[in-house]
Every structure is written in C-alpha cells, then in structure tokens.
C-alpha positions as CSV (number, residue, x, y, z in Angstrom):
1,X,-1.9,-0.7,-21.8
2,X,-1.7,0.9,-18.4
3,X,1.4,0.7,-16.1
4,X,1.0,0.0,-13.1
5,X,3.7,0.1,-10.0
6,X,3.3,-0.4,-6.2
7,X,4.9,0.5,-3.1
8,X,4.0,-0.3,0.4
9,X,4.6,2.9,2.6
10,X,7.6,2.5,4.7
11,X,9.1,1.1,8.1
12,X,6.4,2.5,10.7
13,X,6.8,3.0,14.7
14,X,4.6,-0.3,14.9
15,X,6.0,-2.1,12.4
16,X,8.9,-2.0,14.6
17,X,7.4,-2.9,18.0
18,X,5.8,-5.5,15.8
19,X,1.7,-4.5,16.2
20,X,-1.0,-4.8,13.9
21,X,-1.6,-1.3,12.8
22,X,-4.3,-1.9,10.3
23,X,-6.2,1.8,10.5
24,X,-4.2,3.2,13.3
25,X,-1.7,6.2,12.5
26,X,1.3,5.0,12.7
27,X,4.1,7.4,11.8
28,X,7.5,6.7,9.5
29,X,10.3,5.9,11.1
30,X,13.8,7.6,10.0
31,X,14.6,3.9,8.1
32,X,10.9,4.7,6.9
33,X,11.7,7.8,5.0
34,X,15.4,6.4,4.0
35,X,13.4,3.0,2.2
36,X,11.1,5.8,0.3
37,X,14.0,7.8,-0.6
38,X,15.6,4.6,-1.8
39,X,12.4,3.5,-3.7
40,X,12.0,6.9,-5.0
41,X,15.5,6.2,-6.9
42,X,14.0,3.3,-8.5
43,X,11.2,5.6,-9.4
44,X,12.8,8.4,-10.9
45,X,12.8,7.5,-14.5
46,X,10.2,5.3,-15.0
47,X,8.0,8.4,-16.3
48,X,4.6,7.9,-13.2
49,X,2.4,10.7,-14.5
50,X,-0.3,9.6,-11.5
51,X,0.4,9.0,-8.0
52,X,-2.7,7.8,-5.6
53,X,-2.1,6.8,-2.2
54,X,-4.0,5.8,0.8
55,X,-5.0,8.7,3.2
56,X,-3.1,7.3,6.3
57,X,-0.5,9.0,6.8
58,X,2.6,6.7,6.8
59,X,1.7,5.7,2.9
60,X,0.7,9.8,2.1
61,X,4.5,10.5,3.5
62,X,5.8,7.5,1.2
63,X,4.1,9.1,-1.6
64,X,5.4,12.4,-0.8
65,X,8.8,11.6,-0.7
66,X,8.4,9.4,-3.6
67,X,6.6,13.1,-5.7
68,X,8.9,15.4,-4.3
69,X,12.0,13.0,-5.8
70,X,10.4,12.5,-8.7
71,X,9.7,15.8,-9.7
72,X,5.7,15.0,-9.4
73,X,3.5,18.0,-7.5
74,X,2.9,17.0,-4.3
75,X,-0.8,18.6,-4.8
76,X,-1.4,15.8,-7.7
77,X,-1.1,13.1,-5.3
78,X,-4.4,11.6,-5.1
79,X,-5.9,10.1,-2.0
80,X,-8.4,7.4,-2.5
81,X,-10.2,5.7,1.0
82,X,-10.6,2.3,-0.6
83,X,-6.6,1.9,-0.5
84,X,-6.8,2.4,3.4
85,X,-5.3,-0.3,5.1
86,X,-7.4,-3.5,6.1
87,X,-9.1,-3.6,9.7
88,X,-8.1,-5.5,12.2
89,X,-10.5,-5.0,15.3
90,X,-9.5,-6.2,18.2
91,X,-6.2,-6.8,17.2
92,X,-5.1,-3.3,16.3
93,X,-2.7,-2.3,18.5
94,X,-1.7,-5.7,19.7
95,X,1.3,-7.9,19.2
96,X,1.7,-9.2,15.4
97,X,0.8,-13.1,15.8
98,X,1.2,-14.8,11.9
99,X,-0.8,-17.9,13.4
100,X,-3.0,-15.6,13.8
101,X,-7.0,-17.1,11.7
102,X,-8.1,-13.1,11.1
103,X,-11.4,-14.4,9.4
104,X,-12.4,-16.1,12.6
105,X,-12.3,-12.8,14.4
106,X,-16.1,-11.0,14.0
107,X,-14.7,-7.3,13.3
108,X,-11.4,-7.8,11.4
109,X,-12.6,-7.0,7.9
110,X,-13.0,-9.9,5.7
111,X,-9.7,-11.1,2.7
112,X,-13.5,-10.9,0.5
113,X,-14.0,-7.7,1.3
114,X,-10.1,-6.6,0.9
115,X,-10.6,-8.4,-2.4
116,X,-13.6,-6.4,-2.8
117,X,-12.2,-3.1,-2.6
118,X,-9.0,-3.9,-4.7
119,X,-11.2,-5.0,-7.7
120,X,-12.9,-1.1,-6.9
121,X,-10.0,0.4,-7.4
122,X,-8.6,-1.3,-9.9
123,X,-11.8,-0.3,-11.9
124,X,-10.9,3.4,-10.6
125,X,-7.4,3.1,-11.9
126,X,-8.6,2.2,-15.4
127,X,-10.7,5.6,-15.8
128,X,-7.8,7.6,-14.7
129,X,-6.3,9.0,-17.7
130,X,-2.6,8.2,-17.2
131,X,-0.5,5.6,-18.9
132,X,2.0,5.4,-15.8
133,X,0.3,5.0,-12.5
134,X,2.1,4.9,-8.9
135,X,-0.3,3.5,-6.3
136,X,1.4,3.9,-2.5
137,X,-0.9,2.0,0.4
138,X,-0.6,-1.4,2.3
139,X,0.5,-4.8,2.7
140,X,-2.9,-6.3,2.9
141,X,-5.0,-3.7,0.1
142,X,-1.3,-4.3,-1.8
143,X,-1.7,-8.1,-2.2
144,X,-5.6,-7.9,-2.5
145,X,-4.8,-5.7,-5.9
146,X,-2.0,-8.5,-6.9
147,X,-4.2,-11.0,-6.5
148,X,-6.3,-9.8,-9.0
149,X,-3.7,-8.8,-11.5
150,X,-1.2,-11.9,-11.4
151,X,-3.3,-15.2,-10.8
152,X,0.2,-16.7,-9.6
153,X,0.0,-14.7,-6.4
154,X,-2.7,-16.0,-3.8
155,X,-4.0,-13.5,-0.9
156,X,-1.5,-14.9,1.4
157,X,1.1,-13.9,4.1
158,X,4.2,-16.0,3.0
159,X,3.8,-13.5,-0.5
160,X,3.8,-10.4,1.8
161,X,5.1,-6.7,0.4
162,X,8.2,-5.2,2.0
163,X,8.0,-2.3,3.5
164,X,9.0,0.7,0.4
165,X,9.4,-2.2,-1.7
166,X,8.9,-1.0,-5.5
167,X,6.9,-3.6,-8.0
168,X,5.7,-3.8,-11.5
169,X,2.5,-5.4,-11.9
170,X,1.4,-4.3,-15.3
C-alpha cells in the first residue's frame, strides 16, 4: 500500500488580502516560504521518494522548498495540470465571500468536476511506481482528493486545508 501525504502550498499575496485566486499566480509570501520550511521538517524523515505538484507557481515553490529540505532533486518534482487549482470565473480576483453558492455561478468550475479530476489523479498516482508519494497543490483539488480517500470528509469549506499544512491520507 501506497503512502500518500498532502500539503497545500503556502500563505500567498492573495490569500492575505483575502481574494479568490483560483488559477491566478499568486506568489508566496515570506510567512509562505517559513510554513514550507516548517512543513518540510515534518517531511524530512518520512522517506517521499515522489513529489508531484500543481504547475502554479505558489504550490511548485512549496514543493521546492519542501525537495530541496528533504534532500529530493528538485528536477524530480513532477508537475501534473489536473492538480491546478479550481476556477473561479468571475470571482478571481475579488474579495473571498464564504456565503458565497460557487455552483450557481456559470464559469466557476463545477465541485463534480473538482471531484472529477481528483479521482484522475488519484488513478495517476497509483501507476506511479513509488511507495511514498508527496502531492503539493490546493485547497479545493486538496479536499476533492480527500473526499475520495476518507468518506468522513465531505467536499466542504468548514473541512478546509491550511495553508503548508502536512496530512496523511493513506
């Protein structure tokens, strides 16, 4: 059995003027690169022998700080699209509203299409020949891949990732 650990990319420039982001570049703040130094401890020893990350760039720093800790090669660090963060429209860019109903909104991608690309990946992850898998990406791909691995966990906000924040899911 594979294992499997997560980490949301770190404390972003919008996370901090509290925007939705979604797709946008956003870069790290310094707290940013401190929470993926501090997950990066928490990483150290737990033997990752795969790293895959979204191709924005605040979760490809994450994982870079996370490799270059770890002693992993920061040219093994796999980038895979269907991590990339989920779209929010219209609402990229503006103020972060939790009332928000993001399925009512015509081009915010769908929580069934999130959940669709999660089960893709996680069908990627099981070719990948590595018994100790790293994946660094979002909040909303992040609790799309939960959902499918720990029924306990709905697609929700109130069970959101923090930002760095290292978990087990396998």
């Amino acid at each position: 059995m594979k294992k499997l650990y997560f980490v949301r990319h770190g404390l972003t420039e919008m996370n901090v003027q509290q925007i939705y982001s979604g797709q946008t570049e956003t870069s790290l703040t310094e707290e940013g690169r401190r929470q993926a130094k501090e997950a990066a401890k928490k990483a150290k020893n737990l033997g990752i022998d795969y790293i895959i990350s979204s191709p924005l760039s605040r979760a490809l720093e994450t994982a870079s700080i996370i490799a270059k800790s770890i002693g992993y090669p920061l040219k093994d660090i796999h980038t895979n699209s269907l991590l990339i963060e989920r779209s929010f429209g219209q609402l990229e860019g503006k103020p972060w509203d939790p009332d928000i109903d993001m399925d009512g909104i015509a081009d915010v991608e769908s929580i069934d299409s999130m959940l669709e690309r999660a089960k893709l990946v996680l069908e990627f992850l099981k070719t990948v020949p590595a018994d100790t898998i790293l994946i660094v990406a979002h909040g909303q791909i992040g609790r799309a891949i939960r959902h499918h691995l720990l029924e306990d966990f709905p697609f929700d906000y109130i069970n959101r990732l923090e930002n760095a924040e290292l978990v087990r899911w396998l």
